[in-house]
C-alpha positions in Angstrom: 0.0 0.0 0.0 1.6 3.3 -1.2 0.7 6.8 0.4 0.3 10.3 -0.6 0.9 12.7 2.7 -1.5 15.2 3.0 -1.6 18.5 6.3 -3.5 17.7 9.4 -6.1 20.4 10.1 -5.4 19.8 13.8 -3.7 22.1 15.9 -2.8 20.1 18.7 -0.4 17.6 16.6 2.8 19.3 16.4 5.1 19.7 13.9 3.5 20.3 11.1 3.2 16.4 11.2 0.7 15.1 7.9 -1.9 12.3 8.0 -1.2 9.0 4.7 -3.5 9.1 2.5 -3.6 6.2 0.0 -2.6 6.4 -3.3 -1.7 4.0 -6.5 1.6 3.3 -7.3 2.3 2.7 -11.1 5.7 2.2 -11.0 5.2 -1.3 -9.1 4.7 -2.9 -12.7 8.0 -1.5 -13.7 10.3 -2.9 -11.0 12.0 -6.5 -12.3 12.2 -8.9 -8.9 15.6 -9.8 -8.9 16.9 -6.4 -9.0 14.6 -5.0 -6.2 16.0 -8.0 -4.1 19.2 -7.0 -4.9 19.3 -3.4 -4.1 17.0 -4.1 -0.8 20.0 -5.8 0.3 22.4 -3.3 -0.9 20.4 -0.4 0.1 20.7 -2.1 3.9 23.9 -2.7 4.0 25.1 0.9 2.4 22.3 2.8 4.9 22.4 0.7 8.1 26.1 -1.4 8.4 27.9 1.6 6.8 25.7 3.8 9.0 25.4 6.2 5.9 22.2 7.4 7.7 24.2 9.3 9.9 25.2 11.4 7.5 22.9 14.5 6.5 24.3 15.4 3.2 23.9 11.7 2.0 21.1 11.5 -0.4 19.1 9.5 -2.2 21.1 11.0 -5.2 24.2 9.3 -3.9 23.0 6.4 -3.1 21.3 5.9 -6.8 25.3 6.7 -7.5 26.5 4.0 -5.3 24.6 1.4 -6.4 24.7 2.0 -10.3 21.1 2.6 -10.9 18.5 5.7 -11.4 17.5 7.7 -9.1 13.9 7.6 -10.0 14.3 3.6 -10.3 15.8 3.3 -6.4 12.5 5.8 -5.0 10.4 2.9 -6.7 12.3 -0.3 -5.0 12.8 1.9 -1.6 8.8 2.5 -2.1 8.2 -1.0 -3.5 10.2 -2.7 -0.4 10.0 -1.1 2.9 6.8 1.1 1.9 8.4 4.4 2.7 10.2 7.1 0.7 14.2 7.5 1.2 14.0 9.8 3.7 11.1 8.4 5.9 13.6 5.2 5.5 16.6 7.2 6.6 14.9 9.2 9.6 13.4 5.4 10.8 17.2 4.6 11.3 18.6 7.8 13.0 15.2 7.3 15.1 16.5 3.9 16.5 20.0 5.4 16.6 18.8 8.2 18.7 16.6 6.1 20.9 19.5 3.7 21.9 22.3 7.2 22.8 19.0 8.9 24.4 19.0 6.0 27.5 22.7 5.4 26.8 25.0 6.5 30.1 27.9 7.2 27.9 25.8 9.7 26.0 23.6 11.3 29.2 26.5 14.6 29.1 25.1 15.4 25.3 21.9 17.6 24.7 19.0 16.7 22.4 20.7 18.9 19.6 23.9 16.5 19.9 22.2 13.7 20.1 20.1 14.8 17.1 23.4 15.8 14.9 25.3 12.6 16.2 22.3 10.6 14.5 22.1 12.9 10.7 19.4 14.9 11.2 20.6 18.7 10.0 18.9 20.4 12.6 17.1 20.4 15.8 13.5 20.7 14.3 13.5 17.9 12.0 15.5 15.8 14.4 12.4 16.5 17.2 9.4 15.9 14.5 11.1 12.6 12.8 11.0 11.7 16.5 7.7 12.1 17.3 6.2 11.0 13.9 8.1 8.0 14.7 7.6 7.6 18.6 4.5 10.1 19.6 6.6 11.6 21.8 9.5 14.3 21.9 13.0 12.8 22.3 13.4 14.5 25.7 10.2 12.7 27.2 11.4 9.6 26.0 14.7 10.0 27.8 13.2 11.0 30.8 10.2 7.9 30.6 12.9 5.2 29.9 15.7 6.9 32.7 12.8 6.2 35.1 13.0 2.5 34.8 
């Protein structure tokens, strides 16, 4: 299932945060098997072992670069395979990353902002709404919910 984002009317969600809406994909018909499979394991292993994620200015540009194929070809198997664009993908993994340092003791001297730069995101806004999307909660409420227990 393939979604179109769309703004939430309601004032109380923060960050500017948008509701999926569903929408057709057409490209699915294009994408041959064997290559998707291929480059979902490539795309993991470039993104998540070489923790590529971590770094802001790394695109989906580059990574189309990096694995020999089109751009408009890698949003379709990133789409097609995980069901997210590149950089809901990308912010799922700094997410994780963040969560992890956030209840970390070697990590409890660093503010949010660190944390959040440490992890790829390019700014303390988008760091703090990938977080919530992700989580429903800011990063600092988590930290202080899971230092409790």
């Amino acid at each position: 299932m393939f979604y179109k984002w769309k703004t939430m009317n309601d004032k109380n969600r923060p960050y500017k945060l948008r509701e999926k809406v569903e929408k057709e994909a057409g490209y699915r018909n294009m994408i041959r098997l064997e290559l998707a499979d291929e480059l979902y394991d490539k795309i993991l292993t470039i993104i998540v072992a070489e923790k590529k994620y971590r770094d802001p200015e790394y695109s989906a540009k580059q990574l189309a670069k990096d694995l020999h194929t089109n751009p408009r070809y890698l949003s379709a198997v990133i789409n097609s395979r995980f069901g997210m664009n590149y950089s809901s993908l990308v912010n799922e993994f700094r997410v994780r990353d963040a969560q992890n340092m956030l209840v970390d003791k070697r990590y409890v001297d660093k503010t949010m902002e660190e944390i959040g730069l440490m992890v790829g995101f390019a700014n303390r806004q988008s760091f703090y709404a990938a977080f919530y999307k992700e989580k429903g909660e800011a990063p600092h409420q988590y930290q202080k919910r899971h230092s409790r227990s």
